[in-house]
Each structure stands twice: as structure tokens, then as C-alpha cells.
C-alpha positions as CSV (number, residue, x, y, z in Angstrom):
1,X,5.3,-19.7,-12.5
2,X,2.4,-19.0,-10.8
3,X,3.6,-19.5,-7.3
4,X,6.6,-17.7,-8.2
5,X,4.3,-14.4,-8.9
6,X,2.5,-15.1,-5.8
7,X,5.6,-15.0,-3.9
8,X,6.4,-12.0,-5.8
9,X,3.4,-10.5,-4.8
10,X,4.0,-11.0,-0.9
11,X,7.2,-9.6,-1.3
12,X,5.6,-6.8,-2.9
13,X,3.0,-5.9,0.1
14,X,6.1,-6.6,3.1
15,X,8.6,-4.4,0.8
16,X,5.8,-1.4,0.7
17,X,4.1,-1.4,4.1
18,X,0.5,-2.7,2.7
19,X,-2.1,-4.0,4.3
20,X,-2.4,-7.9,3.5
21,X,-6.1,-6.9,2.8
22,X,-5.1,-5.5,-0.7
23,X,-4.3,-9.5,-1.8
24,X,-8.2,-9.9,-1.6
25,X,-8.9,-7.7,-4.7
26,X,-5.4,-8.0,-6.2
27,X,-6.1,-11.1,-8.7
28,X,-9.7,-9.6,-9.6
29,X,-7.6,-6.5,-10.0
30,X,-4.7,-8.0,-12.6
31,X,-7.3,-10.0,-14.3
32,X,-9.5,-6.9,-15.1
33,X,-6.6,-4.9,-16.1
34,X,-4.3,-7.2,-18.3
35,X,-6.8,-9.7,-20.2
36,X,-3.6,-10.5,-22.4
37,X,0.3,-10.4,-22.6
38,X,0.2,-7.3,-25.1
39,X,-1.6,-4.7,-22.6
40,X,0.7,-6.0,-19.6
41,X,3.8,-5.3,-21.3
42,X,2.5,-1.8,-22.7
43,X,1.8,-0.6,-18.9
44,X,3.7,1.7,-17.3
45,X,2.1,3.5,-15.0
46,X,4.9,4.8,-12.0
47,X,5.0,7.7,-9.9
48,X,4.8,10.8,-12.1
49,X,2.2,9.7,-14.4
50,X,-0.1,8.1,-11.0
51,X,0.8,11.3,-9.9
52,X,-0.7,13.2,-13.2
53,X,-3.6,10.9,-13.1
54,X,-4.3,11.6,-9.6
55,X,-4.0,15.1,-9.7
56,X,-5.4,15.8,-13.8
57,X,-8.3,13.0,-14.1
58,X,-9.6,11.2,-11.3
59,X,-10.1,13.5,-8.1
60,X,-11.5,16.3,-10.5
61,X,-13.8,14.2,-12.4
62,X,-15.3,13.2,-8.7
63,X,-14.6,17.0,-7.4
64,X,-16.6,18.3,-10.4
65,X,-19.8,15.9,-9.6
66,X,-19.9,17.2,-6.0
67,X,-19.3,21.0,-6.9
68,X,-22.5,20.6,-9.2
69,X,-24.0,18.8,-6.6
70,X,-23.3,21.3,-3.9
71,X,-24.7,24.5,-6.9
72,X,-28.8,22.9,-6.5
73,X,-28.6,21.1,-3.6
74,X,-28.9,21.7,0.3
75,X,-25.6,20.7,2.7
76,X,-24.2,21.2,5.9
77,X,-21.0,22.2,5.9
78,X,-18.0,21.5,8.7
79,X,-15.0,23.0,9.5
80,X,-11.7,21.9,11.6
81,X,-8.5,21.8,11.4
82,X,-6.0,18.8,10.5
83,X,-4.7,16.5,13.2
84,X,-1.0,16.6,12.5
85,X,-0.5,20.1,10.6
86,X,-1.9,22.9,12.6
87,X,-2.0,25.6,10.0
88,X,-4.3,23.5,7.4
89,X,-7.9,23.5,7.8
90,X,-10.4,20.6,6.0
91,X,-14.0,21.5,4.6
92,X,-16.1,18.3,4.8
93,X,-19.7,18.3,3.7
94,X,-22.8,16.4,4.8
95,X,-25.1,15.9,1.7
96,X,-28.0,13.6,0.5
97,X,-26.2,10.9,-2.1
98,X,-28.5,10.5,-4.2
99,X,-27.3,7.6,-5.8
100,X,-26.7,5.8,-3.0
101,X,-29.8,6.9,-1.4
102,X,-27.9,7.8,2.2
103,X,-26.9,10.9,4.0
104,X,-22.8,11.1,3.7
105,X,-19.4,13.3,4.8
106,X,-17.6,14.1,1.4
107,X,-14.6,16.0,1.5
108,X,-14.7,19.3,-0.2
109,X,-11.7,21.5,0.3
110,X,-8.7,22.0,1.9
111,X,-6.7,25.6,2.6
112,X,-3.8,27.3,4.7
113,X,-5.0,29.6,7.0
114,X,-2.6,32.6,8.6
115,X,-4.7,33.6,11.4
116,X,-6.7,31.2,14.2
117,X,-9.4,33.5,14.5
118,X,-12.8,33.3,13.0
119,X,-12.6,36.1,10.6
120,X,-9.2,34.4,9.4
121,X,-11.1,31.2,8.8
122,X,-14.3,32.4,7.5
123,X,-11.9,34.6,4.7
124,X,-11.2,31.3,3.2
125,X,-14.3,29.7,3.7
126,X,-15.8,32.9,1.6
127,X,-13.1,32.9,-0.9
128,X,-13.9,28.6,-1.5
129,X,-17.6,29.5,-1.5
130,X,-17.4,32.4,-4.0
131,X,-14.4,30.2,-6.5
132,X,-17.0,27.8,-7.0
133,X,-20.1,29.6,-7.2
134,X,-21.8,28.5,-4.4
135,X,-25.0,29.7,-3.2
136,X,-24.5,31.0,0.2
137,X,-28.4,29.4,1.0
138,X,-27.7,26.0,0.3
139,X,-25.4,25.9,3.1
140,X,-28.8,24.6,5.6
141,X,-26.3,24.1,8.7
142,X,-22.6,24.7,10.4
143,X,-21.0,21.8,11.9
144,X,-18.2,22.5,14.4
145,X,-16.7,21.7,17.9
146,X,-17.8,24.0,20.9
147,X,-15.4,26.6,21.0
148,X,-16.1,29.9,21.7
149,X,-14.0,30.9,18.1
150,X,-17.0,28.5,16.4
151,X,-20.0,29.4,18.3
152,X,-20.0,32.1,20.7
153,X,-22.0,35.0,20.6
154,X,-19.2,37.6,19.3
155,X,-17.1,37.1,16.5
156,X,-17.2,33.6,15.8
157,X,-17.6,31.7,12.9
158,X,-21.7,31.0,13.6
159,X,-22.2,34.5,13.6
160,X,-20.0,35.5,10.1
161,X,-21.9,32.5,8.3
162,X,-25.3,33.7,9.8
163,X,-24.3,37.4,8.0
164,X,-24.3,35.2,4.9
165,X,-27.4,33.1,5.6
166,X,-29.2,34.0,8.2
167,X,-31.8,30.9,8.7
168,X,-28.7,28.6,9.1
169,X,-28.9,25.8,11.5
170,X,-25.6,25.9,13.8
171,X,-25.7,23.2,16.8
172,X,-22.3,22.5,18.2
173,X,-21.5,19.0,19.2
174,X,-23.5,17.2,22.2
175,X,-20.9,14.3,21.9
176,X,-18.0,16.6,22.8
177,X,-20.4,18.6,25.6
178,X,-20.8,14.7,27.0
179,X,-17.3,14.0,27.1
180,X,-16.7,17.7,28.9
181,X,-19.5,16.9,31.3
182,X,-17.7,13.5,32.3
183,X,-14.5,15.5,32.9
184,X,-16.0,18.4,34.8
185,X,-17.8,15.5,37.1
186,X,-14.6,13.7,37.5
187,X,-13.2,16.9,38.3
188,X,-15.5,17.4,41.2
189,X,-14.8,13.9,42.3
190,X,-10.8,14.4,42.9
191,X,-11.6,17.5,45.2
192,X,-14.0,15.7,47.2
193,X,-12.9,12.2,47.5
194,X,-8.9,12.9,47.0
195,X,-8.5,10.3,44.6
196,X,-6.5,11.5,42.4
197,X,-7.8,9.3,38.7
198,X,-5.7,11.6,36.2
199,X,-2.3,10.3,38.2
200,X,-3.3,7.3,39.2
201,X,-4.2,5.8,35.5
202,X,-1.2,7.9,34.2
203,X,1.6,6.7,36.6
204,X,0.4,3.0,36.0
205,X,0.8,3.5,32.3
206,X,4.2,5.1,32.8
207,X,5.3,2.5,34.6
208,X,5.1,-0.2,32.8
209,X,5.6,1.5,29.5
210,X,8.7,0.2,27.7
211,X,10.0,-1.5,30.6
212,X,9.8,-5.8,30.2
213,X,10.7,-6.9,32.9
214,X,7.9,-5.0,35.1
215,X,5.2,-6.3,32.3
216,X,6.8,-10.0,32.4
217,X,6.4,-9.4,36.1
218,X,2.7,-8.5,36.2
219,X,2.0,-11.0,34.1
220,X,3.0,-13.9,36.3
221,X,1.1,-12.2,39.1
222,X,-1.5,-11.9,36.6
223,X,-1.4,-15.8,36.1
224,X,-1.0,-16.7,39.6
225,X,-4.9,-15.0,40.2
226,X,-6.3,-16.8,37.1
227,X,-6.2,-13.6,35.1
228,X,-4.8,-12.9,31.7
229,X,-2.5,-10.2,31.6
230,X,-3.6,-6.3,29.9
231,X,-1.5,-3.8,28.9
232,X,-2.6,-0.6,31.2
233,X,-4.7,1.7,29.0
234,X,-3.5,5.3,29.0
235,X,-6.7,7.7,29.2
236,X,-7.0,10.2,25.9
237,X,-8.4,13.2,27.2
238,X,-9.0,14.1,23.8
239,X,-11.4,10.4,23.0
240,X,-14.2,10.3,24.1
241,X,-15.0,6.8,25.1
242,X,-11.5,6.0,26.5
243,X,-11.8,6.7,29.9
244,X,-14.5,4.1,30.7
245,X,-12.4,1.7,28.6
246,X,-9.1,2.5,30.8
247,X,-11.3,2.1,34.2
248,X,-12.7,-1.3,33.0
249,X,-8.8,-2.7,31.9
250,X,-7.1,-1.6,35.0
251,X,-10.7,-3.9,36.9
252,X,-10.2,-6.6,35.5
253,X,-6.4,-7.4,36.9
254,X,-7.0,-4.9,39.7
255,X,-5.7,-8.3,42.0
256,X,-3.3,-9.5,40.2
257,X,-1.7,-5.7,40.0
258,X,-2.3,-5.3,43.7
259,X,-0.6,-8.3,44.6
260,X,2.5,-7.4,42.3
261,X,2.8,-3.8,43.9
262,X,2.4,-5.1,47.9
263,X,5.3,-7.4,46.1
264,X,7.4,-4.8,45.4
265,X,10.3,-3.7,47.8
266,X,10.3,-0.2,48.3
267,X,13.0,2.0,46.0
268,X,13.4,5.7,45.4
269,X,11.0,5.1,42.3
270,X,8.7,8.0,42.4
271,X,6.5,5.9,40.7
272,X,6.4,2.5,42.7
273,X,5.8,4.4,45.7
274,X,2.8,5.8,44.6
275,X,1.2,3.2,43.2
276,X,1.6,0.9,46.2
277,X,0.0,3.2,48.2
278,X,-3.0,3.3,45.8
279,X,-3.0,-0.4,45.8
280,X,-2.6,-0.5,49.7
281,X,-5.6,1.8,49.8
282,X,-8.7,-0.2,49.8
283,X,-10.7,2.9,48.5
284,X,-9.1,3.2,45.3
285,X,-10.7,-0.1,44.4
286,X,-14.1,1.7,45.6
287,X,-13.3,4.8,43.5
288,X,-12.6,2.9,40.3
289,X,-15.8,0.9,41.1
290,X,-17.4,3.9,40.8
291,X,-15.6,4.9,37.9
292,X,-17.0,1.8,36.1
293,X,-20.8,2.3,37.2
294,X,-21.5,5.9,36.5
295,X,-19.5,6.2,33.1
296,X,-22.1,4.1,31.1
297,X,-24.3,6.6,31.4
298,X,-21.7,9.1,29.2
299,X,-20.5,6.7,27.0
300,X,-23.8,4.9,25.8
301,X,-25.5,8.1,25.0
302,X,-22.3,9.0,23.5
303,X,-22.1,6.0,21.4
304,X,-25.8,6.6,19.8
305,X,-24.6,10.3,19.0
306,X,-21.8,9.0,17.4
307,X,-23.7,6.9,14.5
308,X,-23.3,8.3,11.0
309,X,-26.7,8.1,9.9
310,X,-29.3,10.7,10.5
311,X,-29.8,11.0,14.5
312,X,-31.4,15.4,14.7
313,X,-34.9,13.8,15.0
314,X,-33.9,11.3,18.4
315,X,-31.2,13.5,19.7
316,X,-33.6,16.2,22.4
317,X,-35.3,12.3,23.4
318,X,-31.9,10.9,24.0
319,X,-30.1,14.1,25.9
320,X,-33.2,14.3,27.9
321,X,-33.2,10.9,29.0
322,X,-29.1,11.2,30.0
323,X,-30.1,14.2,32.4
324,X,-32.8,11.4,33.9
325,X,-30.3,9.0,34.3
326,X,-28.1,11.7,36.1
327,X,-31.0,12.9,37.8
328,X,-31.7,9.1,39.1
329,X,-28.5,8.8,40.1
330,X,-27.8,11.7,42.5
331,X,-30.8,10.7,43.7
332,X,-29.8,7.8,44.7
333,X,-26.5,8.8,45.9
334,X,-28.2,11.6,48.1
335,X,-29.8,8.8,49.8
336,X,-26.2,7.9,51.8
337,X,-26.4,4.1,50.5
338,X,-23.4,3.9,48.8
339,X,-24.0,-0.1,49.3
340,X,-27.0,-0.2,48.1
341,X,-26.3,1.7,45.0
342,X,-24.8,1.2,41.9
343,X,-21.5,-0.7,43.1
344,X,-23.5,-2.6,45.8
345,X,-21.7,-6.3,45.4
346,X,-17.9,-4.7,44.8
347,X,-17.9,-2.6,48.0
348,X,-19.6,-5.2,50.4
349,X,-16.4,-7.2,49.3
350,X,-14.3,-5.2,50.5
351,X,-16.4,-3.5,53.1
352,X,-14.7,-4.3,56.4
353,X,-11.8,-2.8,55.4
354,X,-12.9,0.6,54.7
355,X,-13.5,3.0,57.4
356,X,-16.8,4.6,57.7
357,X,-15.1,8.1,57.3
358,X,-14.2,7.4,54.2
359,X,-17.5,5.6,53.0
360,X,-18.9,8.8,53.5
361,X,-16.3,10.6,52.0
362,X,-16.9,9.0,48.6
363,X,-20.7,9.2,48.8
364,X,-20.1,12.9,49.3
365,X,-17.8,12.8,45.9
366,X,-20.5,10.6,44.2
367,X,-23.5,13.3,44.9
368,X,-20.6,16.1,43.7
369,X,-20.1,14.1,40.7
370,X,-23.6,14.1,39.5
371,X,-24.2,17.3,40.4
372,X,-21.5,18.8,38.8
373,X,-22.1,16.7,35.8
374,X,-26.5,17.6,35.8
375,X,-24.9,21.4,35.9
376,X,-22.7,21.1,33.3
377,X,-25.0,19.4,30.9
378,X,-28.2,21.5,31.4
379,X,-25.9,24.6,31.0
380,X,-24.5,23.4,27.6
381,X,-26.3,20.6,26.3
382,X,-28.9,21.5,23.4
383,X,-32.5,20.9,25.4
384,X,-33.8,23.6,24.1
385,X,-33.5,23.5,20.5
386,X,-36.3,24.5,18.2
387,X,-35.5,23.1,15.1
388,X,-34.0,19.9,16.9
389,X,-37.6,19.6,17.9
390,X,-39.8,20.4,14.8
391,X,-38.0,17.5,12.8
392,X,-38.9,14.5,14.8
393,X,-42.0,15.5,12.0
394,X,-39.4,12.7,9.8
395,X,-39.5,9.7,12.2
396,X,-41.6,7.7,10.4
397,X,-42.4,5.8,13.5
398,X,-44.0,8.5,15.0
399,X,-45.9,9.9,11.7
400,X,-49.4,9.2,13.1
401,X,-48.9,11.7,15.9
402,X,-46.8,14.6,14.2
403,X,-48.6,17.7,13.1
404,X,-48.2,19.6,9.5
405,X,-47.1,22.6,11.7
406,X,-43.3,21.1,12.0
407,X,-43.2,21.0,8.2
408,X,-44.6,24.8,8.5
409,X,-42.5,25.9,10.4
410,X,-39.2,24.5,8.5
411,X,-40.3,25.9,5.3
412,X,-41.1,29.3,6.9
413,X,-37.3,28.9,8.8
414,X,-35.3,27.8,6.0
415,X,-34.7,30.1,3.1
416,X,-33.9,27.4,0.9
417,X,-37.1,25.8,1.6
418,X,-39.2,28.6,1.9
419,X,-38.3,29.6,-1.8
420,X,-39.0,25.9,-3.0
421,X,-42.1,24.8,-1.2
422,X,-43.0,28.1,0.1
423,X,-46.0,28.5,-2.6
424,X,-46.8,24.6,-2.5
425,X,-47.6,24.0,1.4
426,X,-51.2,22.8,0.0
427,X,-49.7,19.9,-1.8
428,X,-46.8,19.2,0.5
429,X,-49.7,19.0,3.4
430,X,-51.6,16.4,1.6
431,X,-48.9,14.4,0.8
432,X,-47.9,14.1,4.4
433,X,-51.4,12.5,5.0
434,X,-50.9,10.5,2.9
435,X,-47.6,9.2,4.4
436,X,-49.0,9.3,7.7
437,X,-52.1,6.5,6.2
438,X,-49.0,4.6,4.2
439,X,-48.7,0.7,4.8
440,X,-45.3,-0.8,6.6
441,X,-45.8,-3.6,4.1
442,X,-45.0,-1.5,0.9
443,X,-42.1,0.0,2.2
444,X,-41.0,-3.1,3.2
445,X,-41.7,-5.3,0.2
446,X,-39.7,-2.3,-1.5
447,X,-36.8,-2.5,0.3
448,X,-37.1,-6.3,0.8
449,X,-36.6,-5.9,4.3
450,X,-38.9,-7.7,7.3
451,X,-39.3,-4.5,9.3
452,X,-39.3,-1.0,8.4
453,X,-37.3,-0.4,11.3
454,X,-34.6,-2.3,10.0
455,X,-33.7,0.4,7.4
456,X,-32.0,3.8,8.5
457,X,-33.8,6.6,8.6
458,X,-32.3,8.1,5.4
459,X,-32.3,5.1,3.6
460,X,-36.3,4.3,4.6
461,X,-37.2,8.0,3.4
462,X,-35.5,7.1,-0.1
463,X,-37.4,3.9,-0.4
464,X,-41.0,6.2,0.3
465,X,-39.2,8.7,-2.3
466,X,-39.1,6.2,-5.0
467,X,-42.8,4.7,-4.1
468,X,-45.2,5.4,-7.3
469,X,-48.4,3.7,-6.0
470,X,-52.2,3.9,-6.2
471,X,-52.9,6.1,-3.0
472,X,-50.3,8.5,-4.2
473,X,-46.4,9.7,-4.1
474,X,-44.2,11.6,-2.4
475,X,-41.9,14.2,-3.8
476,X,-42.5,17.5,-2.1
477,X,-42.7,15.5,1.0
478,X,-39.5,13.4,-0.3
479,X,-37.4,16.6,-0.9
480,X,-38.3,18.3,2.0
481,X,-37.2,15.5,4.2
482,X,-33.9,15.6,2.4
483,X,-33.2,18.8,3.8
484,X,-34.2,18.1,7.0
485,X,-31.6,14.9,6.8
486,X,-28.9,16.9,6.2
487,X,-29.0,18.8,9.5
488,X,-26.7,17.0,11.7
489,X,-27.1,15.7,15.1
490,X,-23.0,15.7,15.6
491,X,-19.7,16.4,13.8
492,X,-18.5,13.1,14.6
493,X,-18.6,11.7,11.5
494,X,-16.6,14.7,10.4
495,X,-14.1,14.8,13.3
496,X,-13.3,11.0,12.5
497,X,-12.7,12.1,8.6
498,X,-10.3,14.6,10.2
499,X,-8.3,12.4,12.3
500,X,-7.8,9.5,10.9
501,X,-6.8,10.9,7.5
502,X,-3.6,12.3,8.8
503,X,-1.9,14.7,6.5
504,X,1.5,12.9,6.3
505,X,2.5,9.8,7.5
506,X,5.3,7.6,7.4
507,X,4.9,6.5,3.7
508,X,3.8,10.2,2.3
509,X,5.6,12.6,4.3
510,X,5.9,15.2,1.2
511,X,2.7,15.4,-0.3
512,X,1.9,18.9,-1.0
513,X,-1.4,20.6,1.0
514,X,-2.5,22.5,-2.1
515,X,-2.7,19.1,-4.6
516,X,-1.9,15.7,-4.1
517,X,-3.3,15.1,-0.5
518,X,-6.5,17.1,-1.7
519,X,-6.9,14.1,-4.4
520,X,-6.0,11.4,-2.4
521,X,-8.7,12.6,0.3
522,X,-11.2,13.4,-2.4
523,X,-11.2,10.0,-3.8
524,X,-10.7,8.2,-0.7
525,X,-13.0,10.2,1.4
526,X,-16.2,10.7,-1.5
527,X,-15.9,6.8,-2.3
528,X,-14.5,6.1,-5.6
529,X,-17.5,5.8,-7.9
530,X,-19.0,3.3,-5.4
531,X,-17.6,0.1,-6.7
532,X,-14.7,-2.0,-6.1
533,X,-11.5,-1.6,-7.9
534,X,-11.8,-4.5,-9.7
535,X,-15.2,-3.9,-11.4
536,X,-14.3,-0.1,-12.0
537,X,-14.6,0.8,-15.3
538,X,-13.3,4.5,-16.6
539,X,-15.7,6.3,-18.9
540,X,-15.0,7.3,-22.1
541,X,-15.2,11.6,-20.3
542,X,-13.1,10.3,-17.9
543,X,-10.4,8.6,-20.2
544,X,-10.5,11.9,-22.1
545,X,-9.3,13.8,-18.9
546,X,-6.6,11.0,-18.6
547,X,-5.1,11.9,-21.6
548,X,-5.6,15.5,-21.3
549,X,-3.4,15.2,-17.9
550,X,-1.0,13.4,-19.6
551,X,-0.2,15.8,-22.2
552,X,-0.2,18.7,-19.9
553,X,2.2,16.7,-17.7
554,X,4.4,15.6,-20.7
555,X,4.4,19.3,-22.7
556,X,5.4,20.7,-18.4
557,X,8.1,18.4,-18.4
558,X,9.2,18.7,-21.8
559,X,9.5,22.8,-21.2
560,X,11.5,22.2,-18.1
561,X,14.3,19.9,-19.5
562,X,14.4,22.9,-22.7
């Protein structure tokens, strides 16, 4: 019987599309939920009632927490729109969990919007705002992308929420001027070298996309040069690390794709005939070579940016040290040694085939790709920003050499703060030196780590938050550095919420925007009460609102069939 229900079980996931992953906390599951015969044959849970559960219990017991959460306490707020239904737009929020002693993205709200512009958007940001009795000041900072509708200097949305609170904190996103810059700087690159990137990566794509017999084909070449075969990466303009990923796939069976084009006989094929005269070219090796060597520099820097946990305090440190690396680099380009630069051992390779023209040629691309990528970032990039500067005050690494006037100014910039800490600077001031003369060692025996360094930032500042020792504790100092936590460095973490939690999908392509989807993202998005779903256990409020749902769902229906 009990391989029987196992196999009934598989049959289960294959028939419903689910990940295999659910079988890991399926028996835990059953076990918790059916102790004996009696409860299992009383459950009848199906669609309508999940539905009224959903919709009537669960997401607003967890929407409720974060409302009341959201009324005392400081949050940065970020706005886009869905990836698959234009007209809906997502409110995420980034706030200090307490209980989980981290800086998070919850998911707040969800709304139709009739008009693009920023008035439009900001109508139903106001109207969220003002439903659940928001204080305008707890909103500390604005995360969105760098469109002028977000952040220019007429008319955006930066400029209707700063009419609301004027000390908030609006940055843009560095990760998305990064990607821009690499784009710009490849740009530059196509008109001065002629190599055309965009059509080259797409045409190779295109070709062997859905067509077998070509990929069977390239993958006997493949194995005829050593190599194991890759399916060509198509280039996203729209992701931001997958233009170095594409360069590096298309390198590593460059040969073994060369040797199958100069295989070829020529057709008609649009296609073939272009790619074998990028493969006949010796330079577009060189150019992709290049590619590969100067991308690094956009994509690690873009990488660090992209970490979920607090980043505001490192992020001037780490945009300054990605215009030196561009600096360094058109420096070195400037010098006319393509050979001895970057892609020193590839070219020398295939060296005597390339004219000296041409050498020159792409040197002269490589200094106009730095160039225009050193413009583009010191135009946009945020070098220059004051409060971006003032909270390196929170890197406990560098507390020995950080001055109370960071904290001064903060307090004196933030409304929020300024009406908390405002008439306790005295105290807040002491207790920073006091954190300044604190020991690794207790924070560390604390948080049972071997470094302090081992924590993240937000998580080391709630292990100093909770310290109740002899030389003193910390919670003006604690609470201010809350705030400061929740000012982001990127919308990322918010961007990722936005895309990957596509509206409707193959298995729920009728959920309605107003309800269902709202729940589903509020529970999945703001972590179901923390624990797995096997060790969950409703409270007796939340059963309540169970039943509540229930009978509202079952009086609805009841008046309907009447």
C-alpha cells in the first residue's frame, strides 16, 4: 500500500506540472496534517475553499503584520511595472525584519494604472498610501529604474514623492547605468572597428535555432576539435550579465564553429553567408577577444551591486574603483599595444594573419570603447552622492575612523530621524563611542561566528542591537542604523521580484490582478511565517479568520444559487 501511494504521488507531480522538489516536504507534510484516518477522511480542501483561504485568511493575516509594520517603521518603497501585463504596476518594499533580523523586499500592493505618466502612477501610489494610513515620512527612499518618467527633474515620480516628503532619498539604479554604459561602449566599438556584435551573436543564434540537423552538424565539428558542443547564447539586451556570458559560449567552440562554416557550401542563405564571412575574418576572433577581456570590468562590479543585502555604505568605493579600472584601461589601450594588453596571448595566435591596418583599426575601437564607456558613466553614475557617502558611518569595519558628524548629518537630513533622535544626539554620540571601542570577540561569540566579517552587514548590526553588556548598549545607535539599512544601494532585488513572478503563466492564466495573484505574491514573496510547511502551525487568530472566510464564502454562494 505504501508504494502504491508513492506511485500515486508521482503521478500526482507529472499530472500537475510540479516541481519534483515538493516530494522533499510532501511526507513531513501528510504526516503533520493527517496524524490519523479520521482527520484524512474529513479533508476537503479543493479549489474554491484554497481559493477562500487564500484570499480571506492567510495573505491578510501576513498583509495586516506588514501594514502595521510599514505605520511606525522607516521603508523604502519601489515601483515598476509587471513583466507580462503592461497596464499593472507592483509596490515592493525594502524594510528591516525584525524577526529575522535582515533587511528584506516584501511585496505590498498591486494596482491598474490608466495613464504611463508619473502623475498617473503616483495617483495610485497616493491613493495606496492614504487607504492604509501611511505616514508619508516613513517612506526614507524611492527605488526605481532610470527613466526620465522616475527621476528626471520635471514631472517625474522623484519629484511628486519629494512634494510629499521632502528629505527622501531617491538614487536610481547604478546596475542598470553599468549595463547602459557597456552598451553605449559597445556602441562606439561597431562604428569604429565595423564589427558588427549585435548581428553577428544574433544571426548565429538564428541559425541554429530549431534547426537539428545544423546543431547535429556543429556538434561533430565540435567533437572533431576536442570540444563539447554549446548551444549559441542569444544576448538579452534587457539582462544585464548576458552579454559577457554569450561572448565567452560562442569562445569556447569558436574552432570547431569556424571549421563547420569554411565547411559549408555556399547557398542563398542570408544567414550562412554572413557568418562565414565572420568566421573567414580573422578579426572577428580579435573583436570577441576583446569582448571577453573588457566585459569583466561591467559585470563584476555589476555582480557586487546586485547582492541583496545592504551594499549604500560600499557602493561610491566600488563605482569609483570601476571608473579606475576604465581609466587603466584606456590608458593602456592609448598606448597602441594591442598585444601587449589585455588579449596579449589570443592575438599573437593569430597575429600573422591580421593586417596591421586592421590592428590599428581595433586599437582605435578599443580607446573609443573606454572612452565612451568613462563618459557615460561619470555622466550618470552616482559619484557624487551625499548621503551615499555619510553612511559608510555603518561599516563596522571602518568604525575607528568615522566621525559622529555622518550620524549628524542623517538625523538633521531625515525627517523621520530628526523627529526621533533629534533631541537625543548626546546619547546617540556616546553610544557610537562606545561601538567604535567594542570587541570583535563579543560580537562574534554572539553570533557564533569566527569573524565578524563573516556576518552581513544587516545581520552584524542586529547581533550589536541585541548586545546588553558591561561597557554599555546600543539602541539609539541600533535604530538609527536601521534606517540607514533600508536605503538601498539598487532595485535589483526588487526588479528580480518583478520578473520572475510573472503575472500569469501556463498553470494560472486567470487569476484576477485585484485578488488572488495579490495573495499568492504576498505569501510567496513576504515568506510564509518563516518556517517550512511542514512545521507550520496556524494560530488560534488565524484559524479564526479561516473560518470567518469560510462563512463569507458559503453565505456568497448560498445568495447566488437563491
Amino acid at each position: 500500500a505504501t508504494i502504491s501511494n508513492e506511485v500515486k504521488f508521482t503521478a500526482f507531480l507529472q499530472e500537475h506540472n510540479l516541481t519534483l522538489e515538493v516530494s522533499a516536504h510532501a511526507g513531513l507534510l501528510f504526516r503533520s496534517m493527517f496524524p490519523d484516518k479520521k482527520i484524512a477522511e474529513k479533508y476537503g480542501c479543493a479549489v474554491t475553499k484554497t481559493t477562500a483561504i487564500l484570499n480571506g485568511a492567510t495573505a491578510p493575516d501576513l498583509f495586516q503584520f506588514l501594514i502595521e509594520q510599514f505605520r511606525v517603521e522607516s521603508f523604502a518603497l519601489a515601483v515598476d511595472g509587471s513583466s507580462d501585463v503592461g497596464l499593472s504596476k507592483m509596490f515592493t518594499l525594502r524594510v528591516y525584519d525584525k524577526n529575522r533580523g535582515k533587511v528584506e523586499s516584501k511585496f505590498w500592493h498591486m494596482c491598474l494604472v490608466s495613464h504611463s505618466t508619473a502623475e498617473g502612477i503616483f495617483e495610485n501610489i497616493k491613493y495606496a498610501f492614504s487607504d492604509y494610513r501611511i505616514p508619508w515620512r516613513n517612506c526614507v527612499a524611492l527605488l526605481v529604474d532610470n527613466a526620465a518618467v522616475n527621476v528626471g527633474k520635471n514631472n517625474s515620480l522623484s519629484v511628486c514623492f519629494k512634494v510629499k516628503n521632502e528629505s527622501i532619498y531617491v538614487n536610481g539604479c547604478p546596475c542598470r547605468v553599468l549595463h547602459n554604459a557597456a552598451q553605449h561602449a559597445s556602441k562606439a566599438f561597431t562604428e569604429a572597428s565595423i564589427f558588427l556584435y549585435r548581428t553577428f551573436r544574433l544571426t548565429c543564434k538564428y541559425y541554429f535555432q530549431g534547426c537539428m540537423p545544423r546543431q547535429v552538424g556543429a556538434a561533430e565539428f565540435a567533437g572533431f576539435c576536442d570540444q563539447e558542443y554549446w548551444c549559441v547564447l542569444k544576448y538579452a539586451s534587457t539582462r544585464w550579465l548576458s552579454m559577457e556570458l554569450a561572448v565567452t559560449r560562442v569562445l569556447k567552440q569558436y574552432h570547431s564553429l569556424k571549421s563547420y562554416f569554411d565547411s559549408q557550401a555556399t547557398t542563398s542563405d542570408l544567414k550562412l553567408t554572413k557568418l562565414k564571412k565572420y568566421f573567414h575574418d580573422p578579426m572577428t576572433e580579435v573583436c570577441l577577444f576583446f569582448y571577453q577581456s573588457v566585459l569583466p570590468i561591467f559585470s563584476n562590479i555589476n555582480l557586487v551591486l546586485q547582492k541583496e543585502s545592504p551594499q549604500l555604505h560600499h557602493m561610491v568605493d566600488i563605482l569609483e574603483s570601476f571608473d579606475s579600472c576604465v581609466l587603466m584601461a584606456l590608458l593602456m589601450y592609448h598606448s597602441q599595444r594591442l598585444i601587449q594588453c589585455t588579449i596579449a596571448c589570443q592575438i599573437t595566435r593569430v597575429n600573422s594573419d591580421i593586417l596591421e591596418v586592421k590592428e590599428k583599426t581595433t586599437v582605435r575601437a578599443a580607446k573609443e570603447f573606454m572612452v565612451a564607456a568613462f563618459r557615460y558613466s561619470m555622466k550618470r553614475l552616482p559619484l557624487i552622492d551625499v548621503v551615499a557617502h555619510h553612511v559608510k558611518v555603518v561599516d563596522f569595519a571602518k568604525r575607528a575612523t568615522m566621525d559622529f558628524s555622518n550620524f549628524w548629518f542623517l538625523v538633521k537630513n531625515f525627517e523621520m530621524l530628526c523627529d526621533r533622535f533629534g533631541e537625543h544626539m548626546d546619547s546617540l554620540d556616546d553610544e557610537f563611542v562606545h561601538c567604535q571601542q567594542l570587541s570583535e570577540a563579543v560580537i562574534t561569540k554572539c553570533a557564533n561566528v569566527s569573524s565578524v566579517f563573516d556576518l552581513e552587514l544587516d545581520s552584524l548590526w542586529d547581533i550589536i542591537g541585541q548586545i546588553k553588556a558591561a561597557d554599555g548598549t546600543f539602541p539609539l545607535l541600533f535604530e538609527v542604523t536601521k534606517f540607514v539599512l533600508v536605503l538601498p544601494h539598487s532595485n535589483v532585488s526588487e526588479e528580480c521580484i518583478l520578473s520572475y513572478e510573472k503575472n500569469h503563466t501556463d498553470f494560472r492564466p486567470n487569476l484576477s490582478l485585484d485578488k488572488t495573484l495579490p495573495s499568492i505574491l504576498t505569501c510567496k514573496i513576504n515568506h510564509l511565517y518563516h518556517i517550512p510547511c511542514h512545521k507550520f502551525k496556524p494560530s488560534n487568530d488565524l484559524l479564526c479568520k479561516v473560518k470567518a472566510a469560510m462563512n463569507e464564502y458559503n453565505t456568497k454562494k448560498a445568495s447566488l444559487l437563491d
